[in-house]
C-alpha positions in Angstrom: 10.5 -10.3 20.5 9.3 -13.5 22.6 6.2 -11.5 23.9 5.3 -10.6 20.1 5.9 -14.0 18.9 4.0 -16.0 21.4 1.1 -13.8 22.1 -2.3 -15.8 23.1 -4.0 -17.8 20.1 -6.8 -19.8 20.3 -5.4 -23.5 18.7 -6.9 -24.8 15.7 -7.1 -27.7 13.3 -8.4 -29.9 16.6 -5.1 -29.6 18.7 -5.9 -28.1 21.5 -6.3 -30.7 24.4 -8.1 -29.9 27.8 -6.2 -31.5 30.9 -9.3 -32.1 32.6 -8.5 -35.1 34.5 -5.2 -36.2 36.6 -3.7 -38.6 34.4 -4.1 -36.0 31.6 -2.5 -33.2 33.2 0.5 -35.6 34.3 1.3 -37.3 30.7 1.2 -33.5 29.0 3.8 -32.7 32.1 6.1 -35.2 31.2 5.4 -35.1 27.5 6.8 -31.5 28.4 9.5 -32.9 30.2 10.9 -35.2 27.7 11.2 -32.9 25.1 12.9 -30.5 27.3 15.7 -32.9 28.3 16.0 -33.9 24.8 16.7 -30.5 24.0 19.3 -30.0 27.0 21.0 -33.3 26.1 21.4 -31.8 22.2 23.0 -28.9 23.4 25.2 -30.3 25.8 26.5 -32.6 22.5 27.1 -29.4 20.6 28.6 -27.6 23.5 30.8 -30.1 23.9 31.4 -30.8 20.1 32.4 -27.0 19.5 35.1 -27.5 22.8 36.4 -30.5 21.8 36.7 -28.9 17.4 36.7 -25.7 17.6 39.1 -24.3 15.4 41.6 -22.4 17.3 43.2 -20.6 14.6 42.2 -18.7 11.8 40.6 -20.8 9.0 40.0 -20.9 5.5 38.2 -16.9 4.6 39.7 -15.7 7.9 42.6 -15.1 7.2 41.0 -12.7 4.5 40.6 -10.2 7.7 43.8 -10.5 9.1 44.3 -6.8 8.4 41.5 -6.0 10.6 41.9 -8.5 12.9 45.4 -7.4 14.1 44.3 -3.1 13.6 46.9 -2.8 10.9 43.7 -1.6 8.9 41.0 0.3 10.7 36.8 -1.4 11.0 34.8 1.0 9.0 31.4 1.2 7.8 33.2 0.7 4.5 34.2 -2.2 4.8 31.1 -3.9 6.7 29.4 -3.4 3.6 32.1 -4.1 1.3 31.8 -7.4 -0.8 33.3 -10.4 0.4 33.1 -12.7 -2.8 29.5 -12.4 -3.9 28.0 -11.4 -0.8 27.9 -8.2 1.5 28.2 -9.8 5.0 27.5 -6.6 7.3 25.7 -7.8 10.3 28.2 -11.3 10.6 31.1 -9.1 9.9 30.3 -6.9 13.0 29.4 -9.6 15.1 32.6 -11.4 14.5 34.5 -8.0 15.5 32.7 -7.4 18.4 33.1 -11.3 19.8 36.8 -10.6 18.6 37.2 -7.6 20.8 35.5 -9.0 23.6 37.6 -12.2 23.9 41.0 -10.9 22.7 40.4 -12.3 19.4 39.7 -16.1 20.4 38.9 -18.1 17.2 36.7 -20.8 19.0 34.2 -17.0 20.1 32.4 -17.8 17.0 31.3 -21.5 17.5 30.5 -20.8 20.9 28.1 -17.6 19.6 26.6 -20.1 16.6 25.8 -22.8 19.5 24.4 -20.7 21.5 21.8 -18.8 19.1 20.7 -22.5 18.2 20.2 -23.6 21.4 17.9 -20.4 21.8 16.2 -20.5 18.9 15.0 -24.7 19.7 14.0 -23.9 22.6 12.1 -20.7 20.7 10.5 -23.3 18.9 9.5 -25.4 21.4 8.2 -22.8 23.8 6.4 -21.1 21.0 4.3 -24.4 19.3 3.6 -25.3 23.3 1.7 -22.2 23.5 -0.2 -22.6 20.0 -1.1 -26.1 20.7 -1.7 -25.8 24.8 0.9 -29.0 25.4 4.2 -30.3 24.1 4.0 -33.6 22.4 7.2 -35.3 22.6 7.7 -35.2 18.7 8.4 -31.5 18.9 11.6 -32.2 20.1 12.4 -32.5 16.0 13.8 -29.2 16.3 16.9 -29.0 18.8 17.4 -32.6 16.7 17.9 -30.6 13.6 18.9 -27.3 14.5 22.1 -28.8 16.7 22.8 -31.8 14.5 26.2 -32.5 13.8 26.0 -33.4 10.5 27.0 -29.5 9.7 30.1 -30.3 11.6 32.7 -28.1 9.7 30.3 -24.8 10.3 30.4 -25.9 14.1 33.7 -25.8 14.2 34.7 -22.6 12.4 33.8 -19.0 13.7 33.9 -17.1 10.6 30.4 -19.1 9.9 28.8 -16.6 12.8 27.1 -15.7 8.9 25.4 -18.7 8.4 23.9 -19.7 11.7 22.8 -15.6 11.9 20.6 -16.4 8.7 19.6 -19.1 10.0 17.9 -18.0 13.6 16.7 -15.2 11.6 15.3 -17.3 9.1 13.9 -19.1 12.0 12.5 -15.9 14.0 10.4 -14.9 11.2 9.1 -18.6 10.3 7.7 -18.4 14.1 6.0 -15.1 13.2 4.8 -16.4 10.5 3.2 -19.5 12.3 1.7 -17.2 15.0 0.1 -15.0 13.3 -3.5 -14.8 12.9 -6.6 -13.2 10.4 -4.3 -10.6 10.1 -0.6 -9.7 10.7 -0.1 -7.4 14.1 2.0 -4.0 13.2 3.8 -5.3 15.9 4.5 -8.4 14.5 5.2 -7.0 11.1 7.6 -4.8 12.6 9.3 -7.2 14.1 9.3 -10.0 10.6 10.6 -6.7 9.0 13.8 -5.8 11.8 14.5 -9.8 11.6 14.5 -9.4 7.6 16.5 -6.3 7.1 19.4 -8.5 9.5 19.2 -11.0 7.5 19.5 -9.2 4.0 22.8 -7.7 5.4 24.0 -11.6 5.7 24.8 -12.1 2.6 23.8 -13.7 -0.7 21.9 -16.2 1.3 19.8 -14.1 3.1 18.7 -11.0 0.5 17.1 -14.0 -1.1 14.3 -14.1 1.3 13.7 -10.1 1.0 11.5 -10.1 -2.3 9.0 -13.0 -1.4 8.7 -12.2 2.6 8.2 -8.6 0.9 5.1 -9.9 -0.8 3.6 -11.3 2.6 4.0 -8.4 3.8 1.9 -6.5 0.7 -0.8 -8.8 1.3 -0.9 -7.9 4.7 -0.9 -4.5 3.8 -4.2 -5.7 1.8 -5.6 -7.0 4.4 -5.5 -4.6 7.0 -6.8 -1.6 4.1 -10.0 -3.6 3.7 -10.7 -4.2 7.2 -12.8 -1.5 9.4 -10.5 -2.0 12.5 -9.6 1.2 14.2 -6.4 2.5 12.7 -6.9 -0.2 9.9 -5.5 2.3 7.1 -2.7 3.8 9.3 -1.4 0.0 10.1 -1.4 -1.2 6.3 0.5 2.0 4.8 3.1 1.5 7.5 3.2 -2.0 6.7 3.5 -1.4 2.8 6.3 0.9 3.7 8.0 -1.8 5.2 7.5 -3.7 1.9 8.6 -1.4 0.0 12.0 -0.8 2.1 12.6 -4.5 1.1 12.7 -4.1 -2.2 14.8 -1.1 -2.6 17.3 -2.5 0.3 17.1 -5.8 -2.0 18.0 -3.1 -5.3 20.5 -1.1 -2.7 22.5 -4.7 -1.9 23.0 -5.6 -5.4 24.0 -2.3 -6.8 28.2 -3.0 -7.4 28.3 -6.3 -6.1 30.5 -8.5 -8.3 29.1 -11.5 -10.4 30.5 -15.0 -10.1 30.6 -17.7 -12.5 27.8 -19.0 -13.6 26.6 -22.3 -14.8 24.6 -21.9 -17.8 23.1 -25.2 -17.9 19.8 -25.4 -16.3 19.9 -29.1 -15.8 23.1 -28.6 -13.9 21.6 -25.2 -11.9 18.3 -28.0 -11.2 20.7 -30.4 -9.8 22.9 -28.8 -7.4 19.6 -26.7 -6.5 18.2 -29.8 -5.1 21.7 -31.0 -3.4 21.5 -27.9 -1.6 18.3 -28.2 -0.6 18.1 -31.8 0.4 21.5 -30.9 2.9 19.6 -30.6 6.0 20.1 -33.7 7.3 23.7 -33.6 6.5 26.2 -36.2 4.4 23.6 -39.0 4.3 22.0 -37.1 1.3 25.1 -37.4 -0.7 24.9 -40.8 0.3 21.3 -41.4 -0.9 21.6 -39.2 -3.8 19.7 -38.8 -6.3 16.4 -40.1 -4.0 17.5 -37.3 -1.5 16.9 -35.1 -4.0 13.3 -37.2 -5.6 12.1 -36.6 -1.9 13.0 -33.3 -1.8 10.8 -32.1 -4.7 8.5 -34.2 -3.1 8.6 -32.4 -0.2 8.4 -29.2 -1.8 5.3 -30.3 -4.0 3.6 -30.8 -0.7 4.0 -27.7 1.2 2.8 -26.1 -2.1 -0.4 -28.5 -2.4 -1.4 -28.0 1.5 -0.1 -24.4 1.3 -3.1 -24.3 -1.8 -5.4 -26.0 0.2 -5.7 -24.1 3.5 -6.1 -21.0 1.0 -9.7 -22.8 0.1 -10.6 -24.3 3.3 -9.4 -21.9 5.8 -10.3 -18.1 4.4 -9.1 -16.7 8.3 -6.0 -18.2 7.9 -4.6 -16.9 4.1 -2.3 -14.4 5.6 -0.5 -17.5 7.1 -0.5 -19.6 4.2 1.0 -16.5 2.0 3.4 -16.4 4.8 4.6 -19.7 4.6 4.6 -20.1 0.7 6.2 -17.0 0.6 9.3 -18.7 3.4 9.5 -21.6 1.0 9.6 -19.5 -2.3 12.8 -17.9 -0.3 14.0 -21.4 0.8 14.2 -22.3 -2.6 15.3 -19.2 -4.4 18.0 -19.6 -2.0 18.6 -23.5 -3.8 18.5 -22.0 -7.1 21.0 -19.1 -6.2 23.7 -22.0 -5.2 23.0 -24.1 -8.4 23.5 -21.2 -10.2 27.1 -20.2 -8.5 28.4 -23.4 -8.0 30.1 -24.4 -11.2 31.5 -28.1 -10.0 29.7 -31.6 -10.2 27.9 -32.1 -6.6 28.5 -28.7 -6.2 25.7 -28.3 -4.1 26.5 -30.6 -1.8 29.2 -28.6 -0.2 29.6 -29.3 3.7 28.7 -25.7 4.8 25.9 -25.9 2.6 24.0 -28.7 4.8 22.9 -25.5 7.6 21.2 -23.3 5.0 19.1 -26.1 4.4 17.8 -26.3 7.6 14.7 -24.0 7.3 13.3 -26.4 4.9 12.7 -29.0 7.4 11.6 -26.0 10.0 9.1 -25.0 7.2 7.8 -28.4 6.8 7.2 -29.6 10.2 5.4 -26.3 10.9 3.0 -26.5 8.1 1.9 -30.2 9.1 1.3 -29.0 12.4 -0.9 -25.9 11.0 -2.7 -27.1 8.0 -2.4 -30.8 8.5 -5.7 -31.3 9.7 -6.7 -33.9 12.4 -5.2 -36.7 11.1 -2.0 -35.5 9.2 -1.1 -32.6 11.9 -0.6 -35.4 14.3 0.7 -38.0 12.6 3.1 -36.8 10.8 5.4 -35.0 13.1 5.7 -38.0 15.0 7.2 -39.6 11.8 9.3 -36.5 11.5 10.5 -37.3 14.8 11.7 -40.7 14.2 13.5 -39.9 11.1 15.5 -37.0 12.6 16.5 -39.7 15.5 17.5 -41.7 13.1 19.2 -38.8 11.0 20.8 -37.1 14.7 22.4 -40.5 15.8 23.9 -41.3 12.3 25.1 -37.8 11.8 26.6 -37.6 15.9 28.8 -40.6 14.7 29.9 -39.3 11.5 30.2 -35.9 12.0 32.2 -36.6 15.2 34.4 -39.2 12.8 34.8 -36.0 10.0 36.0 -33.5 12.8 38.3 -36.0 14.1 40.1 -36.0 10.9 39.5 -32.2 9.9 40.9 -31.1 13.8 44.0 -33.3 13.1 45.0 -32.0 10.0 44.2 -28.4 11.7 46.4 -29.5 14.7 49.2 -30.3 12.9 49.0 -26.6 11.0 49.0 -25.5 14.6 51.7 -27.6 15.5 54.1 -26.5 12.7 53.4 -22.9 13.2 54.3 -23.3 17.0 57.7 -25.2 16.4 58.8 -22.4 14.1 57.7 -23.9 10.3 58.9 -20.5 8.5 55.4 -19.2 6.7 56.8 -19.7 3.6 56.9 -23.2 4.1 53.3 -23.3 6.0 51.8 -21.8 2.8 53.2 -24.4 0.9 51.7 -27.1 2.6 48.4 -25.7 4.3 47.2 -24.0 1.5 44.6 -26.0 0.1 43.8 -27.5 3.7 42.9 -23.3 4.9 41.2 -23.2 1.1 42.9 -20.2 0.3 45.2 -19.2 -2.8 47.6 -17.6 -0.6 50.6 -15.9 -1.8 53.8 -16.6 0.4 54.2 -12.5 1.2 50.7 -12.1 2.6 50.7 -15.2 4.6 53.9 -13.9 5.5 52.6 -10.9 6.6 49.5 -12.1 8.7 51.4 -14.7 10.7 54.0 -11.4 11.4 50.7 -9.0 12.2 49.2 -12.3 14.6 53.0 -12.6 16.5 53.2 -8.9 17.2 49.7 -8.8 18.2 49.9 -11.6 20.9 46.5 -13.5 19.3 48.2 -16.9 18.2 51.3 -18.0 20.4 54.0 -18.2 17.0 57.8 -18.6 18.2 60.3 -16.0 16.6 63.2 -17.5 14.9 66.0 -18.3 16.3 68.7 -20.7 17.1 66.7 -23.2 18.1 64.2 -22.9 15.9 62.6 -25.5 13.1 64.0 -22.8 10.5 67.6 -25.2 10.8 66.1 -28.3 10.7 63.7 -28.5 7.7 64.8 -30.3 4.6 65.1 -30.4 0.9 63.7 -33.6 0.2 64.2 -34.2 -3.8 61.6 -36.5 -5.7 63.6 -38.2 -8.5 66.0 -36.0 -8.0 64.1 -32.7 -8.4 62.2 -30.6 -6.8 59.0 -30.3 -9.1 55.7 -32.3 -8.6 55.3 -35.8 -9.6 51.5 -36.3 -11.5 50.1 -40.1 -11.6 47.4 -39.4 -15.0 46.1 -42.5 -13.6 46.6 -45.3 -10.9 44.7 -48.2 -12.5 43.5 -51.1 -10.3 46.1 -53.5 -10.0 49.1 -51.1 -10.8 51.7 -50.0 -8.4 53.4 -46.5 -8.1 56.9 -45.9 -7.0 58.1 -42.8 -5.9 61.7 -42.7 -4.5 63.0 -39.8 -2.1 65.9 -39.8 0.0 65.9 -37.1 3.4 68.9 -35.0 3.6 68.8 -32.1 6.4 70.7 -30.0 8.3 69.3 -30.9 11.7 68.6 -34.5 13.6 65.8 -35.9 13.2 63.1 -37.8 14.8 60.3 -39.1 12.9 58.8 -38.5 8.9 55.6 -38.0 8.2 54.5 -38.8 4.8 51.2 -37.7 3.7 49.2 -38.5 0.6 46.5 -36.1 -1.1 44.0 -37.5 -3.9 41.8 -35.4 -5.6 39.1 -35.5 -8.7 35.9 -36.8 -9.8 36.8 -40.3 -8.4 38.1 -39.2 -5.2 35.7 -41.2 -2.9 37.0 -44.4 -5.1 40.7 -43.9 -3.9 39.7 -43.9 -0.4 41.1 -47.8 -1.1 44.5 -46.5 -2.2 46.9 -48.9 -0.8 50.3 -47.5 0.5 53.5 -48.9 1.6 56.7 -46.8 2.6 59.6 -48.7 2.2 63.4 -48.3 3.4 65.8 -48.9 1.1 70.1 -50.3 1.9 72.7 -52.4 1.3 70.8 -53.5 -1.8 67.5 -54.6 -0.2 64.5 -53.3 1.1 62.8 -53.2 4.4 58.9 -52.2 5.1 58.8 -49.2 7.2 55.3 -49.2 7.2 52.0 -49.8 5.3 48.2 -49.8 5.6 45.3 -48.3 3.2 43.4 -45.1 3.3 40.9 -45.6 5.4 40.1 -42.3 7.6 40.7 -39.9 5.2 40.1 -36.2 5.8 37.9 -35.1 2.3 36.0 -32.7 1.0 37.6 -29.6 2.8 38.2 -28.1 -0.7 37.0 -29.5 -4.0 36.6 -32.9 -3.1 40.1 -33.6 -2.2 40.7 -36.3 -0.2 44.0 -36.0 2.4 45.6 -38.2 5.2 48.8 -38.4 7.0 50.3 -42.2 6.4 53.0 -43.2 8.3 55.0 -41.9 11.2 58.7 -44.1 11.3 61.8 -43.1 12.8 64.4 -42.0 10.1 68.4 -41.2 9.7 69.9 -38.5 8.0 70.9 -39.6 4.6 68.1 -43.1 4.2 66.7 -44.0 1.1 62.8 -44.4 1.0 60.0 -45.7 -1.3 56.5 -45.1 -1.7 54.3 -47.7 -3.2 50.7 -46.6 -4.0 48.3 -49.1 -5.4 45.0 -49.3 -6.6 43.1 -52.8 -5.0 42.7 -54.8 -8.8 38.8 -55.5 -7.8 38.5 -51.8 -7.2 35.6 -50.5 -10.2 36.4 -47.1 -11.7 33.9 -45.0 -14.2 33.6 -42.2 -15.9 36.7 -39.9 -15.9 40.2 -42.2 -15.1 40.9 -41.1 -11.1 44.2 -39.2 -11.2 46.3 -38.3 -8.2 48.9 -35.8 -7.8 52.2 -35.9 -5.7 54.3 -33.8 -4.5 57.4 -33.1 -2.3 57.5 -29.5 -1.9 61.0 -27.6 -1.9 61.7 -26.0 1.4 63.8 -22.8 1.5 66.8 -22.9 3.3 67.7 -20.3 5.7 69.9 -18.3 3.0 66.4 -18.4 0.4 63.7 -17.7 2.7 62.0 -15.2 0.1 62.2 -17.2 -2.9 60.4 -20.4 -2.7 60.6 -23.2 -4.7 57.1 -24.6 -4.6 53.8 -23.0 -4.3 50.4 -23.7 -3.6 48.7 -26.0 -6.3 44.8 -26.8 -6.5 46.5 -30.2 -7.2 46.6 -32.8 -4.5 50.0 -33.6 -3.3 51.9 -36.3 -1.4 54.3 -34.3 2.1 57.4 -35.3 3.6 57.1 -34.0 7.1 60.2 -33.2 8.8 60.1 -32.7 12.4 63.4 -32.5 14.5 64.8 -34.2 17.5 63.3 -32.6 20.8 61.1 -31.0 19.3 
């Protein structure tokens, strides 16, 4: 695939330089030297990142494959290509078996897998524009910045998303063919962008949507090679139309029985989270900067058009290029449109996992500067593309490092429960909207039962000494049911009283807080104060604000664990929640939900009391002595 890729071309567009002298052969050396070790330093970071992260459970759509996971169902061709949502994920489904199998079903296989295929495909990248330019300028090293970024921290840490970096390197793959080919497009080549896009049609939603336009590249190559009087001209462009072809029908054969998904119908709203998507690359600080992320976005894309145009009328020898790469953006940003169309919530499109399909824009963009830049342009502006993404990288290695942190905590302490014995029932009740799942308590139930008798994830059976004695039934004003806050306004304080009554002795409380709605990011202010109340008076346990909270994991809900405070069985406790009075609110009121789930006791283990609620809630965690 390499050999095909990067096979001789003579540079154009004035790039080529000739190390004649000493001094010029030694700067291109180091120049080649430099972006090497920025590349090896990169994916070092992620290596690390991924070992530090990595989820080592099952997460979030996981869990979905449980069945298979643990051989209570059998992996069939059936179900590769069944539809999982509103995609048919064959190739990533078969991938994560086969890393399953070969490591005994180790969750963290997948990151390691996705770090891996990006640290080959940068240094694809960089080996490959080396030999179209003859030298490595230093500014190439744009692509293991963006590629191994950590601003698409949640996809490095989960292994189910061995779908999304897939796409991705196969995105990439053919986006190098495309930049190496010449006059005409090689049968070998075309084979190969055809292989690289069949793969990526069977990952999913995200990928088919690149079929249909790299289909049309190929057509025109087809075209090209019917009118030209090379030797075996005809026999290469009705091979190559078949591959075209193939396209289309496999595009016709994916869609036929997939389910349909909401829609939004509003095409300012499809517009909008079309351009979220798409401006995601360089991670959270285009939420931050939105709506000018998304002004130089279409910006961006105008551009690529408009040079795209331009080398059509200046460079006749190089059209089956510039189809190639208009064709790659026409996918990049079907593949916008498709998400603004699915995704039915406000800032929809700025969904964490989101911020790695929208990587092949920038891959796109740098690539077309360096092609069709011309003297000036080609050289100048990847060096500004450079700077930026060293900007971008070291922003995004802080925050994304400060977002696992949190999002690994509130994973660890999932861990931690189901390795002291929480009963599943109970784990479902408070993990559910952390895993993002709508699980019901009996098949929870039943996949932590098929993980224990299969060895994968270490889960004590009950017994004596088990948490299953020690949990509580921690009433909220006296019942069990949640408590809803329509609205903490600034200024105003909430008081919710609980008392702890268990069985067993315990240790500590945890009390946790989860805030939720338009006006989530607003509340990350919320004050809190636990109090501990006797004899009449009140004593602070402990207070502070909200200020690392884990958000965004599922619809913009924001969650944190407040306090830790040794407790005694039968103390009275308050929670104060307040709003800071200088705090501005708009738009919808922010709301927050609370809740103190019931726990069954160990006579009403099948019949809980609370279940999983897309509302946020507040936890009492109970942990018991020695444990």
């Amino acid at each position: 695939m390499f050999e095909i890729i990067n096979a001789p071309r003579t540079p154009s567009g004035g790039q080529s330089i000739s190390a004649t002298s000493p001094l010029a052969s030694r700067w291109i050396n180091d120049e080649f030297r430099g972006v090497t070790f920025i590349w090896a330093i990169a994916s070092l970071l992620a290596l690390a990142f991924v070992v530090k992260y990595a989820f080592a459970v099952p997460f979030g759509d996981e869990w979905l494959w449980m069945d298979r996971i643990t051989g209570a169902e059998p992996v069939t061709l059936s179900w590769l290509w069944s539809s999982h949502g509103e995609h048919r994920i064959f190739l990533p489904r078969l991938i994560y078996i086969l890393l399953g199998e070969a490591t005994g079903y180790n969750f963290r296989a997948g990151v390691f897998y996705d770090v891996a295929i990006l640290i080959a495909l940068s240094l694809g990248f960089l080996l490959v524009i080396k030999r179209a330019r003859g030298r490595s300028r230093i500014c190439d090293a744009f692509f293991p910045l963006v590629l191994l970024n950590w601003g698409q921290y949640e996809n490095l840490m989960w292994g189910f998303q061995v779908n999304f970096f897939t796409s991705v390197v196969l995105e990439g793959i053919v986006l190098l063919i495309v930049y190496r080919c010449e006059a005409t497009l090689s049968l070998k080549q075309a084979a190969a962008a055809f292989v690289c896009l069949l793969a990526l049609g069977s990952c999913g939603s995200y990928g088919i949507v690149y079929l249909p336009t790299m289909a049309c590249w190929l057509a025109f190559a087809a075209v090209l090679h019917w009118r030209s009087d090379e030797k075996a001209a005809k026999r290469n462009a009705i091979l190559i139309a078949l591959m075209a072809a193939t396209l289309v029908s496999f595009v016709a054969f994916y869609l036929y029985g997939l389910p349909r998904g909401s829609v939004v119908k509003s095409p300012y709203a499809i517009g909008i989270n079309c351009f979220q998507m798409l401006s995601g690359g360089i991670g959270d600080l285009a939420r931050d900067f939105w709506p000018f992320s998304g002004a130089i976005t279409l910006l961006v894309i105008a551009t690529l058009i408009w040079i795209n145009v331009r080398a059509w009328l200046r460079r006749p020898t190089e059209r089956i290029r510039a189809i190639g790469f208009l064709a790659f953006l026409a996918g990049v940003f079907l593949l916008g449109l498709a998400i603004g169309v699915g995704r039915a919530t406000p800032r929809g499109g700025f969904e964490f996992r989101y911020y790695t399909l929208a990587i092949p824009l920038l891959l796109v963009l740098y690539l077309q500067l360096e092609a069709f830049g011309g003297k000036t342009l080609s050289r100048r502006a990847p060096t500004a593309l450079f700077v930026i993404a060293c900007l971008v990288y070291s922003y995004n290695l802080l925050d994304g490092a400060r977002r696992a942190e949190t999002l690994s905590r509130c994973v660890n302490h999932f861990v931690h429960d189901m390795r002291n014995g929480l009963p599943p029932e109970a784990l479902a009740v408070r993990y559910g909207d952390m895993q993002g799942q709508n699980w019901s308590n009996e098949d929870f139930l039943l996949n932590v039962a098929r993980l224990q008798k299969c060895g994968i994830v270490d889960y004590p059976s009950q017994g004596p000494n088990a948490f299953l004695t020690a949990y509580a039934v921690v009433p909220c004003n006296g019942k069990s049911s949640p408590v809803k806050i329509d609205c903490i306004m600034p200024g105003e304080v909430f008081r919710m009283p609980f008392s702890v009554q268990t069985s067993g002795e315990l240790r500590r409380i945890d009390v946790g807080v989860n805030v939720g709605g338009r006006n989530a990011k607003a509340l990350r202010r919320l004050g809190w104060t636990l109090y501990r109340a006797g004899a009449g008076e009140k004593s602070v346990a402990t207070t502070g604000d909200v200020v690392e909270p884990y958000k965004d994991v599922c619809d913009g809900q924001i969650s944190v664990f407040l306090s830790r405070t040794p407790v005694r069985q039968g103390e009275q406790y308050e929670l104060q929640l307040t709003l800071p009075a200088e705090e501005k609110t708009t738009g919808d009121k922010p709301s927050v939900y609370l809740e103190v789930p019931y726990y069954p006791t160990k006579e009403n283990l099948t019949t809980p009391k609370a279940t999983p609620s897309a509302a946020a809630r507040a936890f009492v965690f109970i942990e018991p002595d020695g444990k």
